[in-house]
Backbone as a chain_set.jsonl record, in Angstrom:
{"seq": "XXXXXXXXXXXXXXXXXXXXXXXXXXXXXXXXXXXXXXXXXXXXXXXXXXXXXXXXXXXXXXXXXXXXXXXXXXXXXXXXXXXXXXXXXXXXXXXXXXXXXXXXXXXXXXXXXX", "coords": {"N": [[97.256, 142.061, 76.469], [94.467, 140.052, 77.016], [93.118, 137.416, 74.826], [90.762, 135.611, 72.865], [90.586, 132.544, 72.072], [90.069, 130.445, 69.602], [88.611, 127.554, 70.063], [88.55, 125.813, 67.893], [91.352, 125.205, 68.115], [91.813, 123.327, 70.303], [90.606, 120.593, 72.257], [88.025, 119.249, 74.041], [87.397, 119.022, 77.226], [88.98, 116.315, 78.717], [87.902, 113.036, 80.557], [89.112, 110.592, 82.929], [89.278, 107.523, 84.428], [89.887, 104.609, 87.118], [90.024, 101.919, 88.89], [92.337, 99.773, 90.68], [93.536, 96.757, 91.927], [96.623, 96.172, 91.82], [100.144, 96.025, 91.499], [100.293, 96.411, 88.879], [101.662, 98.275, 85.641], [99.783, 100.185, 83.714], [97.768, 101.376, 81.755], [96.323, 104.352, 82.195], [95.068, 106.344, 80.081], [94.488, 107.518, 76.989], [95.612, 108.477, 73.78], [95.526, 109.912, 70.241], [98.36, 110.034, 68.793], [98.633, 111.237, 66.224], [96.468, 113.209, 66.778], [97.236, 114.805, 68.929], [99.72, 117.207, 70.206], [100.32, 117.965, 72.708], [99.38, 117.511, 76.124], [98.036, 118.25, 79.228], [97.42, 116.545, 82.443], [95.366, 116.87, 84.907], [95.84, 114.802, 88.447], [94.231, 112.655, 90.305], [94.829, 110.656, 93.318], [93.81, 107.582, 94.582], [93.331, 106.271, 97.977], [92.339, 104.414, 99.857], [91.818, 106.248, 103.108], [94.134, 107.967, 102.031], [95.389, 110.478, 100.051], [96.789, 111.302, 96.835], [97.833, 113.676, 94.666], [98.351, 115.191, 90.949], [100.032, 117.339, 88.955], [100.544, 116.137, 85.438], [102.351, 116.783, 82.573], [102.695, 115.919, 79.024], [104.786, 115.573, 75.88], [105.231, 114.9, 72.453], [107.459, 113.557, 70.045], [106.386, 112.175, 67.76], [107.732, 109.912, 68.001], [109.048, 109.383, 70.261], [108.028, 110.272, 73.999], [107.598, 112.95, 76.073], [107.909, 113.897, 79.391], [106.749, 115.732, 82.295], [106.32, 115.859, 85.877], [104.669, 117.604, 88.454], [103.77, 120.299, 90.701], [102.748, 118.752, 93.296], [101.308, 116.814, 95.778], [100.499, 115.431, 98.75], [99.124, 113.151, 101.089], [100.299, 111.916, 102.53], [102.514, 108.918, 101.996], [103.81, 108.513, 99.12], [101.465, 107.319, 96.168], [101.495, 106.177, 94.013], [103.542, 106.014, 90.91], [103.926, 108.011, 87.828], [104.056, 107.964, 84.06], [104.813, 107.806, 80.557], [104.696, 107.034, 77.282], [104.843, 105.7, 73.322], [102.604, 104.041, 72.223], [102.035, 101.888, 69.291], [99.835, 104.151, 67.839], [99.144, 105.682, 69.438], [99.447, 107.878, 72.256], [100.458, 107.162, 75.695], [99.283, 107.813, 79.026], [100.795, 106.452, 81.702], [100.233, 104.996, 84.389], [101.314, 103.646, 87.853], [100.845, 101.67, 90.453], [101.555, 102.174, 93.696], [100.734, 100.0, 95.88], [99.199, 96.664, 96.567], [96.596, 97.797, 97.942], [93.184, 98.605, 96.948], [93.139, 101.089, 95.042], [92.212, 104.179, 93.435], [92.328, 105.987, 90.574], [91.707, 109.321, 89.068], [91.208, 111.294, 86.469], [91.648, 114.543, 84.665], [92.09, 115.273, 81.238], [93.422, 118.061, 79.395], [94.132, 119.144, 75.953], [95.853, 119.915, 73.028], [95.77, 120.618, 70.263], [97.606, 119.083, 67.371]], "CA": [[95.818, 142.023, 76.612], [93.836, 138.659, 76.861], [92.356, 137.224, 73.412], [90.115, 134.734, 72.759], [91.34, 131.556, 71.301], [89.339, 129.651, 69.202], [87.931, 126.179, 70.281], [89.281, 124.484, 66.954], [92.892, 124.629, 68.832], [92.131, 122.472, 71.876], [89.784, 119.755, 72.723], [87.029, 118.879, 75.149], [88.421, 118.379, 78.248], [88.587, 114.677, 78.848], [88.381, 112.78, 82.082], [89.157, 108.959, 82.831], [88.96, 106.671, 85.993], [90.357, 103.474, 87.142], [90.644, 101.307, 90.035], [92.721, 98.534, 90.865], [94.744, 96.373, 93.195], [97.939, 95.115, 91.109], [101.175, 96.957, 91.479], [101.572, 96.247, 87.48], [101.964, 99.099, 85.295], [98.843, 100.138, 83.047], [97.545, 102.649, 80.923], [95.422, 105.36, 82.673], [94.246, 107.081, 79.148], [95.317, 107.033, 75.458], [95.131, 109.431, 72.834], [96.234, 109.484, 68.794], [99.636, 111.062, 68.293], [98.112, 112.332, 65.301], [95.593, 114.434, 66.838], [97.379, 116.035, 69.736], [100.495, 117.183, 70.201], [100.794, 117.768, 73.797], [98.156, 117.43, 77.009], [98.106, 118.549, 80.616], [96.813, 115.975, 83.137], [95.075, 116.581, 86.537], [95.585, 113.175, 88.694], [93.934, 112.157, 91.571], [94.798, 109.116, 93.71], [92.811, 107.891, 96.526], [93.756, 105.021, 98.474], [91.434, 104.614, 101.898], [92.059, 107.809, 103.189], [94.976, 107.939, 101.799], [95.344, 111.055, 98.993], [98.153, 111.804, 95.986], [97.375, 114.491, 93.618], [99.759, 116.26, 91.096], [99.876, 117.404, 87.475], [101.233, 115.688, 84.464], [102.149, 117.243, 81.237], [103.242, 114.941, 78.008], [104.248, 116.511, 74.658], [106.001, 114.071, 72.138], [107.698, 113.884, 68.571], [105.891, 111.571, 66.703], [108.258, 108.608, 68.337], [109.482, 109.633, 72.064], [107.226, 111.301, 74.69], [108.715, 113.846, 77.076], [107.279, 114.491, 80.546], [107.033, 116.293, 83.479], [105.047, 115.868, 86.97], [104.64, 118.606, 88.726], [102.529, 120.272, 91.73], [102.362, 117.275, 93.941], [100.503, 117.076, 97.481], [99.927, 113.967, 99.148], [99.115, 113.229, 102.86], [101.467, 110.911, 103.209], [103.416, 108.476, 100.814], [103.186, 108.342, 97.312], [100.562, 106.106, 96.258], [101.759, 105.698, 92.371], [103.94, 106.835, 89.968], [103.133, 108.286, 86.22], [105.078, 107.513, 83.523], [104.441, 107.827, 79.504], [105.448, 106.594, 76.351], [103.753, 105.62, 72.362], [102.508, 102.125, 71.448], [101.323, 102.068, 67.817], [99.674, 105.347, 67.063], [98.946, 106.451, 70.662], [100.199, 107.864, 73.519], [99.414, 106.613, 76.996], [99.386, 107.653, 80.511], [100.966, 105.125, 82.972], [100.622, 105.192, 86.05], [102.158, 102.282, 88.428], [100.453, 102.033, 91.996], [102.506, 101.296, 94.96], [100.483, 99.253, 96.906], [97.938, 96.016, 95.979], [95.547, 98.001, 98.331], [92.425, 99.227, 96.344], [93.48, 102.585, 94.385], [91.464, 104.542, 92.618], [93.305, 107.295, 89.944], [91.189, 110.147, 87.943], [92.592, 112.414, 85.47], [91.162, 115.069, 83.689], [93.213, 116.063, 80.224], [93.463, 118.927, 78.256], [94.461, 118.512, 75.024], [96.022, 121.179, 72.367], [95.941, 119.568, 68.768], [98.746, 119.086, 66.785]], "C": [[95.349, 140.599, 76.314], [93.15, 138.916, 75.762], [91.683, 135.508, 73.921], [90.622, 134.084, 72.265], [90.268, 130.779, 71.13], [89.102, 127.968, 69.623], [88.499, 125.107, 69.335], [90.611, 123.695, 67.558], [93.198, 123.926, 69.809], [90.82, 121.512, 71.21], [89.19, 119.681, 73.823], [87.823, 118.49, 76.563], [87.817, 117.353, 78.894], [88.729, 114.016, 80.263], [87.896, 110.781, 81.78], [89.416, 108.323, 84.034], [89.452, 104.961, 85.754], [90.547, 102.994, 88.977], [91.226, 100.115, 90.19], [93.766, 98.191, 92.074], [95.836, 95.621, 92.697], [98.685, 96.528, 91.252], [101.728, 97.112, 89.957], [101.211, 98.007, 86.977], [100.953, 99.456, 84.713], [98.34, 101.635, 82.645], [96.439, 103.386, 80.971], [94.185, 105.864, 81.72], [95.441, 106.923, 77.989], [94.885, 108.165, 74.35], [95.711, 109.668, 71.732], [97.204, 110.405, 68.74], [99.402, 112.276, 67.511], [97.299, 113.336, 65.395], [95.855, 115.35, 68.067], [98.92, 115.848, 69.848], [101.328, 117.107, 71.523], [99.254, 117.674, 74.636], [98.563, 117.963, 78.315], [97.23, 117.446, 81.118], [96.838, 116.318, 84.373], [95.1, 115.41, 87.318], [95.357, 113.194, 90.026], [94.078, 111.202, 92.261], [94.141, 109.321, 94.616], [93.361, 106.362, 96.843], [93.296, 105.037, 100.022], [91.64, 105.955, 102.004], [93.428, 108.541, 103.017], [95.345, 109.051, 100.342], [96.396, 111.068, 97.875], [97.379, 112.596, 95.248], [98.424, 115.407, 93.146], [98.992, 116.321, 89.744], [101.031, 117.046, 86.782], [101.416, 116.009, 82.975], [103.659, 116.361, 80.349], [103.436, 115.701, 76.562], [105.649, 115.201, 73.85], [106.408, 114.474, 70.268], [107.443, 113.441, 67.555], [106.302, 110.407, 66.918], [108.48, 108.427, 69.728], [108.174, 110.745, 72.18], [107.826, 111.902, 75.689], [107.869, 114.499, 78.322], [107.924, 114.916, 81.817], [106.095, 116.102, 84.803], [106.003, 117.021, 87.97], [103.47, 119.103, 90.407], [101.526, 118.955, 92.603], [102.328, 117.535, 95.263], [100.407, 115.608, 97.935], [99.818, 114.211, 100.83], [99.802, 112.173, 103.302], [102.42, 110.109, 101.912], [103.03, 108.276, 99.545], [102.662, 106.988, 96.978], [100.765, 105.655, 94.722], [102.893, 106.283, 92.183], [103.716, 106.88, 88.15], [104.652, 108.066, 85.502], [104.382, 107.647, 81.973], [104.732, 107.544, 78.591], [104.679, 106.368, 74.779], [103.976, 104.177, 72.107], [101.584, 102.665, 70.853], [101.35, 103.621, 67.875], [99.055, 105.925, 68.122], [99.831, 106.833, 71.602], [99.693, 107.638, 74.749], [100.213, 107.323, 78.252], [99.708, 106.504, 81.086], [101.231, 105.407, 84.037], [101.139, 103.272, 87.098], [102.199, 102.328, 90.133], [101.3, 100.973, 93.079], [102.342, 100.079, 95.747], [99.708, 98.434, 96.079], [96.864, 96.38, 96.713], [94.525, 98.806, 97.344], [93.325, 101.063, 95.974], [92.678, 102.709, 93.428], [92.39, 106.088, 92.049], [91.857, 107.956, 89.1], [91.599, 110.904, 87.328], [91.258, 113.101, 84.702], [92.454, 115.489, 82.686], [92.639, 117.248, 79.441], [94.709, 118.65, 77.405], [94.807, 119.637, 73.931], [96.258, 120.016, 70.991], [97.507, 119.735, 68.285], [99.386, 120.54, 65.812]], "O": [[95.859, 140.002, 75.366], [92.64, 139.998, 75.469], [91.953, 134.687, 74.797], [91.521, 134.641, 71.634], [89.552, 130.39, 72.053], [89.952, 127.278, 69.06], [88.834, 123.962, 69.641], [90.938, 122.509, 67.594], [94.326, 123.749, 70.271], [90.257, 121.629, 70.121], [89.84, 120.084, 74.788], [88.75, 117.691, 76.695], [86.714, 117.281, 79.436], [89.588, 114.416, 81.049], [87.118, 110.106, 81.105], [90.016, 109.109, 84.768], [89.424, 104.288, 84.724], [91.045, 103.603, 89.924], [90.526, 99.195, 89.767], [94.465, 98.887, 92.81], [96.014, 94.472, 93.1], [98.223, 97.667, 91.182], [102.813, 97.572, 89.601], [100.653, 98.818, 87.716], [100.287, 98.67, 85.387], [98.553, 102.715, 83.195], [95.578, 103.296, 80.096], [92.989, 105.915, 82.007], [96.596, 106.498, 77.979], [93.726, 108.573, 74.265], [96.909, 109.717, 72.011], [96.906, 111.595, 68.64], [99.633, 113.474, 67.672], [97.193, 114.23, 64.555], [95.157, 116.321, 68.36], [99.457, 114.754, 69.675], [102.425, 116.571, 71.682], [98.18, 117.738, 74.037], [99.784, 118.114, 78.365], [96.246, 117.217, 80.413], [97.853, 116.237, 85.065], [94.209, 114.668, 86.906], [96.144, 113.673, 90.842], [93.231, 110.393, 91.883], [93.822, 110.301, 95.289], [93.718, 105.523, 96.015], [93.806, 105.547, 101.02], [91.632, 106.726, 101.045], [93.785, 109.502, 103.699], [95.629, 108.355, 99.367], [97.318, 110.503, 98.462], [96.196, 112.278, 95.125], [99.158, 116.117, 93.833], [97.944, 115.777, 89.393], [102.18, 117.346, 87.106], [100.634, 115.499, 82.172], [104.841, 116.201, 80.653], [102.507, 116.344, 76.073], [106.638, 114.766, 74.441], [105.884, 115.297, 69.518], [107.893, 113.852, 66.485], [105.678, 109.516, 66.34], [108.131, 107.406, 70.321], [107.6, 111.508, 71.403], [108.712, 111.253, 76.245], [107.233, 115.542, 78.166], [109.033, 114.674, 82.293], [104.902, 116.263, 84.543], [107.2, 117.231, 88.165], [102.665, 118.363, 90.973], [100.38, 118.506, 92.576], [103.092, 118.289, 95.865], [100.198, 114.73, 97.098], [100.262, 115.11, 101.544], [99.782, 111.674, 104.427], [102.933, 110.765, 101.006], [101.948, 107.89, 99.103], [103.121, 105.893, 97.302], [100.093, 104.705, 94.32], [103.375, 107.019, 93.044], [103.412, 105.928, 87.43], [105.791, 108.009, 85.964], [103.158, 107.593, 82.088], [105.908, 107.873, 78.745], [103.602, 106.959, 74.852], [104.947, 103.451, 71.892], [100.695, 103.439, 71.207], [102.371, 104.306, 67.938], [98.284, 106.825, 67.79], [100.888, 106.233, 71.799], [98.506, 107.889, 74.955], [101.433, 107.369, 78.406], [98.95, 105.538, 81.002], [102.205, 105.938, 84.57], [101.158, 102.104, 86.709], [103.075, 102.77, 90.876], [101.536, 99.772, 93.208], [103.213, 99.327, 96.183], [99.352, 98.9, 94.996], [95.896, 95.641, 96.531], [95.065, 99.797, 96.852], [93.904, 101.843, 96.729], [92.344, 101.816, 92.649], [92.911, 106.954, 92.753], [91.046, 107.191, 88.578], [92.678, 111.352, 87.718], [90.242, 112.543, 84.288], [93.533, 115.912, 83.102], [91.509, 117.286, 78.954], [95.804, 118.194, 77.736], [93.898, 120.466, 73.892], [96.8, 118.912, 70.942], [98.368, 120.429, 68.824], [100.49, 120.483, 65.271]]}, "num_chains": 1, "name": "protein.A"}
């Protein structure tokens, strides 16, 4: 039977945006080790009419982060790839876009505390 789950155990669900034209590597979104333990990310690319969209889930041990991408669509070639890891006392989304043509990525996260 479905239960309610209290609100204390998650977080707001967060959303973050970026566009650029460098193929370097860079950090989508960031969030304190200490206050979550794992996240789900929705990701959108756009590139001219060019789509990617998949989901990314990160869950780590306090030193390593461990991911998966998942449910991926595109209309043609992959316009990034995600990638994750912790500097200092965060963990970050990276994503790493294929092309130097304009890209634009959005992400919503959910977030389960520690």
């Amino acid at each position: 039977m479905p239960r309610l789950l209290s609100q204390a155990n998650f977080s707001n669900i967060t959303v973050a945006s970026l566009t650029t034209t460098s193929v370097s590597e860079v950090a989508l979104d960031v969030f304190s080790k200490t206050s979550f333990r794992s996240v789900k990310y929705q990701i959108q690319v756009t590139q001219g009419s060019n789509y990617h969209t998949a989901e990314f889930i990160i869950v780590h041990n306090g030193s390593l982060t461990f991911n998966t991408e998942f449910a991926i669509v595109k209309t043609g070639n992959n316009l990034a790839t995600f990638d994750s890891d912790i500097s200092s006392n965060n963990v970050r989304l990276l994503v790493t876009p294929a092309s130097t043509s304009s890209t634009t990525f959005k992400v919503i996260r959910t977030s389960i505390n520690t």
